[in-house]
C-alpha positions in Angstrom: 46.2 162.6 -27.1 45.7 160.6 -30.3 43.0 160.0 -32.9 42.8 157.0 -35.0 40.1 155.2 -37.5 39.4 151.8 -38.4 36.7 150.7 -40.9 35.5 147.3 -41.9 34.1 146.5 -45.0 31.3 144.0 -45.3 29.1 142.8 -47.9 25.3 143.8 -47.5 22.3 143.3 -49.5 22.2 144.8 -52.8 26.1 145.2 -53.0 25.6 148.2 -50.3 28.8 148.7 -47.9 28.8 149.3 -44.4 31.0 151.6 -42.5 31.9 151.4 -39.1 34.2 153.8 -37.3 36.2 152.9 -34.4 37.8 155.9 -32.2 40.2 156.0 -29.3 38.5 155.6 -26.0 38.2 159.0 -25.1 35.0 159.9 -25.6 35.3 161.4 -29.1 33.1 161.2 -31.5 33.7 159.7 -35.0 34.9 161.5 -37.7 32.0 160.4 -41.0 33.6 159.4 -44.0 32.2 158.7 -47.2 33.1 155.0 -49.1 34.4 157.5 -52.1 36.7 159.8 -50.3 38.3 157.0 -48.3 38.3 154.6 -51.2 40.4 157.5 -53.2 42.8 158.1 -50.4 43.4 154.3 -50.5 44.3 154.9 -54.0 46.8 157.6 -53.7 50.6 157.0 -53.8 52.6 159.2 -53.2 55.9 156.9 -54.1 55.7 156.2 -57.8 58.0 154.3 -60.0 58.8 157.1 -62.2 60.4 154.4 -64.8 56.3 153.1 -65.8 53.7 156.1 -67.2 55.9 158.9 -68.3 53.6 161.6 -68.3 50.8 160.8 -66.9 49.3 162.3 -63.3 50.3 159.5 -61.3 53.9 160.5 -62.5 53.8 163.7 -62.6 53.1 163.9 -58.8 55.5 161.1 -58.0 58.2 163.1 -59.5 56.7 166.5 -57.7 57.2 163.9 -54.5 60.6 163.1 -55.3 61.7 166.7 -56.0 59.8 168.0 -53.0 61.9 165.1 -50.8 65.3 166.2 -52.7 64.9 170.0 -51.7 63.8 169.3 -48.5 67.0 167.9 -47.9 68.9 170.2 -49.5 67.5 172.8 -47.6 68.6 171.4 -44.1 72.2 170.2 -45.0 75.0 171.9 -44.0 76.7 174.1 -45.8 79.8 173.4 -47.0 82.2 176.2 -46.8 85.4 175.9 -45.2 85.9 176.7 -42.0 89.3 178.9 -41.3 91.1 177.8 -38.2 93.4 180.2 -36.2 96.9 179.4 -37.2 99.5 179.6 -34.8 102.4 182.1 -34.7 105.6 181.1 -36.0 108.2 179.7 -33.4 110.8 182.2 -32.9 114.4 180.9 -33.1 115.4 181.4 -29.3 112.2 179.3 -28.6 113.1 177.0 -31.3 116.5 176.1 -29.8 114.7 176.1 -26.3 112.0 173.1 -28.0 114.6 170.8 -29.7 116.7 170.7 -26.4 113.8 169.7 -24.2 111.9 167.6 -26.9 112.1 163.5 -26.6 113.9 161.7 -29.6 115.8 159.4 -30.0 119.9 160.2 -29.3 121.2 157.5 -31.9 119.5 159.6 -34.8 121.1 162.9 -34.0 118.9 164.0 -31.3 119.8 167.3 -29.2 117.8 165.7 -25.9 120.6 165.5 -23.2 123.1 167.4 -24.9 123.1 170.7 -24.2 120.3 173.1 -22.4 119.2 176.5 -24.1 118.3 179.1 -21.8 114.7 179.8 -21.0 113.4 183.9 -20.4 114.1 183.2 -16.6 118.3 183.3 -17.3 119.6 186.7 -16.8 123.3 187.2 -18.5 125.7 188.2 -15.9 127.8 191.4 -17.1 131.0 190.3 -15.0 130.5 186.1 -15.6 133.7 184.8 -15.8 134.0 182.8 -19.0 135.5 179.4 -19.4 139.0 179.2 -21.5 137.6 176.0 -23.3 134.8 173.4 -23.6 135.9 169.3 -24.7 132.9 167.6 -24.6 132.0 164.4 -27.2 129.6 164.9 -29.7 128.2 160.9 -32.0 127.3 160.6 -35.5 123.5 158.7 -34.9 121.3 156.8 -37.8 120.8 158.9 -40.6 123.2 161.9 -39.6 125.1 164.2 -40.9 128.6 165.3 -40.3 127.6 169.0 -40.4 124.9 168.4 -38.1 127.3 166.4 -35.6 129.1 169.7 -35.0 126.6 172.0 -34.8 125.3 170.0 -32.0 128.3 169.8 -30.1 128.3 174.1 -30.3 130.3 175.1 -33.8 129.1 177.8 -35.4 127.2 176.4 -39.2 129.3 178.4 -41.3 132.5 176.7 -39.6 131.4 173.0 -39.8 130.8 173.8 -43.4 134.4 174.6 -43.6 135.3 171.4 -41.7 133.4 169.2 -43.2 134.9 170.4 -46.9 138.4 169.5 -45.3 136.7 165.9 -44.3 135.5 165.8 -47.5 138.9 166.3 -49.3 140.5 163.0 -47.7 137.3 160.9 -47.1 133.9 160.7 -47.4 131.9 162.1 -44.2 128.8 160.1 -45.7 131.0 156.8 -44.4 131.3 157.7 -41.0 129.9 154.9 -39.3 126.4 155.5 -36.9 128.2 155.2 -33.5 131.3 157.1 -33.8 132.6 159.5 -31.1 134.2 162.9 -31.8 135.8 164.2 -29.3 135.8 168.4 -29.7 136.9 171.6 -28.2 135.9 174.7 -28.4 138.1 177.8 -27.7 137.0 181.0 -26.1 134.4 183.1 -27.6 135.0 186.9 -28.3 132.1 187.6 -26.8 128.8 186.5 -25.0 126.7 186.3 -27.9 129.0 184.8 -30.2 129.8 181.0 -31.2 132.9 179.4 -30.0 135.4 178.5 -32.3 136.4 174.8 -32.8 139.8 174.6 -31.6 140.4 170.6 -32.0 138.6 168.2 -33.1 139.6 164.0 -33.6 137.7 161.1 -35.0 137.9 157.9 -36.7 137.0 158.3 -40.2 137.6 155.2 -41.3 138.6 151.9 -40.1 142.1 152.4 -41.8 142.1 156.4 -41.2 142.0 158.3 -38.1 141.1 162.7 -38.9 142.3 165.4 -36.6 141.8 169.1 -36.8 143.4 172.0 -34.9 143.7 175.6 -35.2 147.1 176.8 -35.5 147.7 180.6 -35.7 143.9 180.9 -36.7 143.6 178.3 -39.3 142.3 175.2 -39.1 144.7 172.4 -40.1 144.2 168.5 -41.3 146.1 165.9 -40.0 145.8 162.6 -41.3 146.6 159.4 -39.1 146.6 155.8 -41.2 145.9 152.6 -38.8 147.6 149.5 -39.8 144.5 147.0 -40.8 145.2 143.0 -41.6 142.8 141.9 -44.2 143.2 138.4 -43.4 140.2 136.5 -43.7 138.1 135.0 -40.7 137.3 131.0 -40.3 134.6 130.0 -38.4 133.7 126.5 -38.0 131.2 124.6 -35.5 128.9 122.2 -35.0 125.2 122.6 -36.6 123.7 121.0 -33.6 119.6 121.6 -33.3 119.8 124.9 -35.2 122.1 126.0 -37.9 121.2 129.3 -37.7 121.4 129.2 -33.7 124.6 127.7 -33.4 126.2 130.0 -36.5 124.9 133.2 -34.7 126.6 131.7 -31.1 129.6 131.4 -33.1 129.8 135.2 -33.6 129.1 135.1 -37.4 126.8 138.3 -38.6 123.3 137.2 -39.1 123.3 138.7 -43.2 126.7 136.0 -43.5 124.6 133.6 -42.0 121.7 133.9 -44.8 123.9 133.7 -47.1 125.7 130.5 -46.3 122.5 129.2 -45.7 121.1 130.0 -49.2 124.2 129.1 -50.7 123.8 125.1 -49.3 119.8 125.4 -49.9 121.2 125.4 -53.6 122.6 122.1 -53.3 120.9 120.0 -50.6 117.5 119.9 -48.4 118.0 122.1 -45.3 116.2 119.8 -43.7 118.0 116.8 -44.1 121.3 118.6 -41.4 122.0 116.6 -39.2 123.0 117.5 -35.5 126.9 116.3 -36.1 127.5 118.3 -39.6 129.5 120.8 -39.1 130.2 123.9 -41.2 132.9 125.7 -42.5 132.4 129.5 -43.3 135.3 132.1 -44.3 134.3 135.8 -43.7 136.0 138.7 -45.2 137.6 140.7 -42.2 139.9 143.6 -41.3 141.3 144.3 -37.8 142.5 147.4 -36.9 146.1 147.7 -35.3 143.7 149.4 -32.4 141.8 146.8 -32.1 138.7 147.5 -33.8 137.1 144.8 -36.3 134.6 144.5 -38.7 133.6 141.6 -41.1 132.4 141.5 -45.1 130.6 139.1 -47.2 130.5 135.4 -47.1 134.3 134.2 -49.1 133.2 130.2 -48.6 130.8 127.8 -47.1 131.6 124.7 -46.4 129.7 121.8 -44.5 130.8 118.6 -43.3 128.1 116.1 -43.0 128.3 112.7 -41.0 126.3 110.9 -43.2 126.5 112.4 -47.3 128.1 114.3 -49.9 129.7 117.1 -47.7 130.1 120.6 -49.9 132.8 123.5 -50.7 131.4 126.1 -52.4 132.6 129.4 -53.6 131.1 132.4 -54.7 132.7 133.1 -58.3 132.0 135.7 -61.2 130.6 134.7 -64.5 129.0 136.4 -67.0 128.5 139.4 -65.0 127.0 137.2 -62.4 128.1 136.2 -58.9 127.2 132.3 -58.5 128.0 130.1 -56.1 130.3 127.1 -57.4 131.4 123.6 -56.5 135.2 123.0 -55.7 134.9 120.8 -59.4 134.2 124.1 -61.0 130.2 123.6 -61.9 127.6 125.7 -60.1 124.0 124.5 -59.3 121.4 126.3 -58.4 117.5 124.7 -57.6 114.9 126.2 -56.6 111.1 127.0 -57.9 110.5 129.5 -60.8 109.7 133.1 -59.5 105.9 134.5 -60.2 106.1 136.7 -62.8 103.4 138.9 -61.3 102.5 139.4 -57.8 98.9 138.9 -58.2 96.5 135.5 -57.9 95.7 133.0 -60.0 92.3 133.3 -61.8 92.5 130.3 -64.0 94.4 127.0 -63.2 96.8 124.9 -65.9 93.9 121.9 -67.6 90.4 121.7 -69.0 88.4 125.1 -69.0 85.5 126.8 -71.0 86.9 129.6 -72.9 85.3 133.0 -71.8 85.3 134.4 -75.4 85.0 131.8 -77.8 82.5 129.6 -75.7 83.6 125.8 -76.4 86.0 124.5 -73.4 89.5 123.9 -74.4 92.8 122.7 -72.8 93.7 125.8 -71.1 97.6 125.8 -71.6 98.6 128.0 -68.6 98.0 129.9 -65.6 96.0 133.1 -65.1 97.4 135.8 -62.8 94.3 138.0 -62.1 96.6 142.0 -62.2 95.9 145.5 -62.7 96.8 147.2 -65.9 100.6 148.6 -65.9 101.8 145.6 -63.4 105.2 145.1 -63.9 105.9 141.4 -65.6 109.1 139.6 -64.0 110.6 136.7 -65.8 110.5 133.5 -63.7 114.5 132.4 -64.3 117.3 133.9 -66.3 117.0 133.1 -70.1 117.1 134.3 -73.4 114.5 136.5 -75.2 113.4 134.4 -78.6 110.2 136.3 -79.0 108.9 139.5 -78.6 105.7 141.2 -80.4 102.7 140.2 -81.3 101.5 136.6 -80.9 97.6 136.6 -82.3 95.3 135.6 -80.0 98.1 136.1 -77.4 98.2 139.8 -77.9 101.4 141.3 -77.0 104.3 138.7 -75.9 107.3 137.8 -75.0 108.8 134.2 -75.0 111.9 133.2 -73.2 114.3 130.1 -73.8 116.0 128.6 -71.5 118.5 125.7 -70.8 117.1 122.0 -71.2 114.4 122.7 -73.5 112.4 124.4 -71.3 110.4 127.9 -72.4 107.8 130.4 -70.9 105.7 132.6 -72.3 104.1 136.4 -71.2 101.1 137.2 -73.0 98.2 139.9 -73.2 100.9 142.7 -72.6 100.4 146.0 -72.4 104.1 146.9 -73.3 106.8 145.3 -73.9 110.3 145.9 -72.0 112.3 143.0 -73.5 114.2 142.5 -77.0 114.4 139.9 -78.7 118.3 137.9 -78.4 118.6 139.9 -75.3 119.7 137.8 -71.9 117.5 138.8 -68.9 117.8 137.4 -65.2 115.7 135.6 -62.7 113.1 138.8 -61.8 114.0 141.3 -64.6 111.8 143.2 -65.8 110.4 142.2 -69.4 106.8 143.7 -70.1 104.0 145.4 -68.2 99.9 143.7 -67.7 97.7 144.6 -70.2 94.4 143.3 -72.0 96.2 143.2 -75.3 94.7 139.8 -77.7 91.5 137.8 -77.0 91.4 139.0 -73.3 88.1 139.7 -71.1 90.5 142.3 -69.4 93.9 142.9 -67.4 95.7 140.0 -66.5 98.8 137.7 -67.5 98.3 134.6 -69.3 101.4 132.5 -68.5 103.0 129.5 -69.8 105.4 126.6 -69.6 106.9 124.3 -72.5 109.3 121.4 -72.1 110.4 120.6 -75.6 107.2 121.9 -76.7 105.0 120.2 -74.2 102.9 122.6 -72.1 103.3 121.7 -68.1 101.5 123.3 -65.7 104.0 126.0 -64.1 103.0 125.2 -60.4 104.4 122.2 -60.7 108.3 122.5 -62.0 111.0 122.8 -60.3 114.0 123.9 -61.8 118.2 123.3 -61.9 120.5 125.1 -63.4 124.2 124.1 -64.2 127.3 126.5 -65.3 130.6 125.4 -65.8 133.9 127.0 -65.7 136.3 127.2 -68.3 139.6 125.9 -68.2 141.5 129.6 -67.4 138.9 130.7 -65.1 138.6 127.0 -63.3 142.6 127.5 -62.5 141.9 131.0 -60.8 138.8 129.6 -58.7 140.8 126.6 -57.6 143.5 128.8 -56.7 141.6 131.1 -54.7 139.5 128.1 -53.1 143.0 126.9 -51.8 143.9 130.1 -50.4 140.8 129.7 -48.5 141.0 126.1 -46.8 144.7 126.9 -46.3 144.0 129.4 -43.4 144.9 127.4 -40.3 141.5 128.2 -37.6 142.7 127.9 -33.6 140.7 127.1 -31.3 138.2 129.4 -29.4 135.2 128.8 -27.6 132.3 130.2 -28.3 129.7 128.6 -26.7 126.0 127.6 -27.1 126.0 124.1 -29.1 128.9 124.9 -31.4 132.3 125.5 -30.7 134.1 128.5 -33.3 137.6 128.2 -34.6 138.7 131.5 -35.5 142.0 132.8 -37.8 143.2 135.8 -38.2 
């Protein structure tokens, strides 16, 4: 049941006011109210704007409101102290064992799922149970493994496989066991039921080059080493680019990081896309193959590509000045490309015309803007030489590097700076950090490019680079370019759309 009263207001002679009430139909009568006591419940508000009549009543009840509203909701939220959970009981080591042999991982990262079973509270040892002379079984070194851990899998006790591994260790390094290899183990007879067997032979391929075996003689454990004939002869591969490059080097059995290379190396000098189905490339692997059998290939030695129609290439990847760099079979190296970002963020303020934030008047705006936080590292864009570094005015905190054909950039507003001045830094090394530093509005990298001191807008260069060889070292590149190109490929099909030519 509800209650509810309406009035109307009318004007009547003499400025006298009328009120009528209205009440639910229920058969209630109405409530009399007086024009004054309704006209000052009109009036009252409870929700004051405490910001206008410090002080006064209306105020001071809107702020008894406010704190009357804050405490009643205080008073009904939750507490907040912590609430302890039951923590459960340690796993005891016989259940332990138990959980990792039935537990589902992965068996290429080490996994004890499938290799052995540990007994559950339902076995019962047999007093009289026959034990078995030995156990050979094959134990494999999975991603991210550890020697040590290989052998405790496969049964040896962990203060043994210490001791074998330090023997490993002595010859080669058990870190450069390949993921994948087998070890095949045995394990003599325990002295009793409880205790570990002891490893009484164990063989593995350590190396491509090196084949380890152990075996207890008289008690000890003894080393033998095995070395394995390898040929280092290079491998030639050579087919047909066809509709893919990248499809028809990969059917040719070349590994895919080889393939990324070469194809970075020819970006450098031509338009990828400009291959046409009948060029064919030339690619020289380093490789090693086993007297076993076994194989496995290095870097990228050479790339070469013969086109149809164009310049075809030979290039060669050759040291200079610290630096690996891909050269011509003239002796000069080119690399294009477009100049790396120095910072990773976006730009806030294109190259051209622009009202200055701080000074107010608009202004040729000789850069780019990269909107960064504060302490974001600062790359530099291409290898060059540091000709400035310190403070710049307005710039703040910079550092501005030369390079070849009268070309320069500029880092400004730093918060640090990493880079010294005559030093040589590389494409992406690290020269300075983001800061605010100069006439800034706040963290970010003001960034420029000059071409004989004409700014350019930096999103629109390209750049090439040249380096030549000197006389002594051009005679040792050409040399080792004709070793290359004198390996003889025969012929092997390798199907897809390119035929391989491999030499070995």
């Amino acid at each position: 049941m509800g209650l509810y009263h309406g009035s109307e207001f009318g004007a009547a002679g003499g400025g006298a006011v009328s009120l009528r009430a209205q009440t639910a139909p229920l058969g209630l009568a109405p409530l009399p109210l007086k024009p004054r006591r309704l006209s000052r419940l009109r009036s009252l508000q409870l929700v004051t704007d405490l910001g206008v009549g410090v002080g006064s009543r209306e105020w001071l009840r809107g702020a008894a409101t406010c704190l009357a509203l804050c405490y009643a909701a205080w008073s009904f939220s939750p507490g907040m102290e912590p609430l302890i959970g039951a923590s459960p009981a340690p796993i005891a080591e016989e259940h332990w064992e138990e959980l990792q042999a039935l537990t589902i991982s992965p068996l290429a990262y080490g996994a004890d799922t499938g290799r052995r079973m540990a007994p559950t509270d339902a076995v019962q040892p047999l007093l009289d149970a026959p034990d078995r002379p030995s156990v050979e079984l094959t134990a494999m070194m999975g991603f991210g493994d550890s020697f040590t851990r290989v052998l405790e899998r496969a049964g040896v006790a962990s203060a043994e496989a210490g001791r074998v591994a330090a023997m490993v260790a002595a010859v080669s390094d058990p870190e450069g066991i390949k993921p994948g290899t087998v070890m095949d183990v045995r394990l003599g007879s325990r002295s009793s039921l409880t205790a570990p067997r002891p490893l009484e032979a164990l063989s593995f391929r350590a190396r491509l080059d090196l084949k380890l075996s152990i075996r207890r003689v008289d008690g000890r454990l003894m080393l033998t080493q095995a070395p394995v004939p390898v040929d280092g002869t290079p491998l030639r591969i050579q087919g047909r680019v066809g509709t893919s490059l990248y499809r028809a080097a990969r059917a040719a059995g070349i590994p895919a990081k080889a393939v990324e290379t070469y194809i970075r190396a020819i970006a450098s000098q031509i338009d990828i896309g400009d291959l046409g189905e009948d060029d064919r490339f030339d690619i020289v692997l380093e490789h090693r193959r086993a007297a076993t059998g076994e194989s496995e290939s290095g870097s990228l030695l050479y790339a070469g590509l013969e086109r149809s129609g164009g310049k075809s290439l030979q290039l060669m990847p050759w040291q200079q000045d610290g630096r690996v760099q891909w050269f011509e079979a003239s002796g000069v190296g080119k690399a294009r490309g477009v100049l790396q970002r120095p910072v990773p963020g976006v730009v806030s303020s294109d190259f051209g015309l622009r009202r200055h934030p701080i000074l107010g008047y608009t202004r040729m705006h000789k850069g780019l803007d990269f909107t960064a936080g504060y302490g974001t590292p600062i790359l530099a864009a291409t290898d060059g030489v540091v000709a400035a570094a310190g403070w710049a005015g307005g710039y703040g905190q910079q550092v501005r590097l030369s390079h070849a054909g009268g070309v320069t950039t500029s880092y400004s507003h730093m918060s640090r700076i990493i880079a010294e001045p005559g030093s040589h830094v590389r494409q992406g090394q690290l020269i300075g950090y983001v800061g605010s530093s100069g006439l800034s509005t706040g963290p970010h990298l003001h960034y420029e490019l000059h071409v004989n001191g004409v700014p350019v807008d930096p999103a629109s260069v390209q750049f090439a680079t040249r380096a030549q060889l000197s006389a002594p070292e051009l005679a040792g590149f050409r040399a080792r370019l004709r070793a290359l190109l004198s390996i003889q490929p025969g012929a092997t099909p390798a199907g897809g759309d390119g035929t391989a030519h491999l030499a070995f």
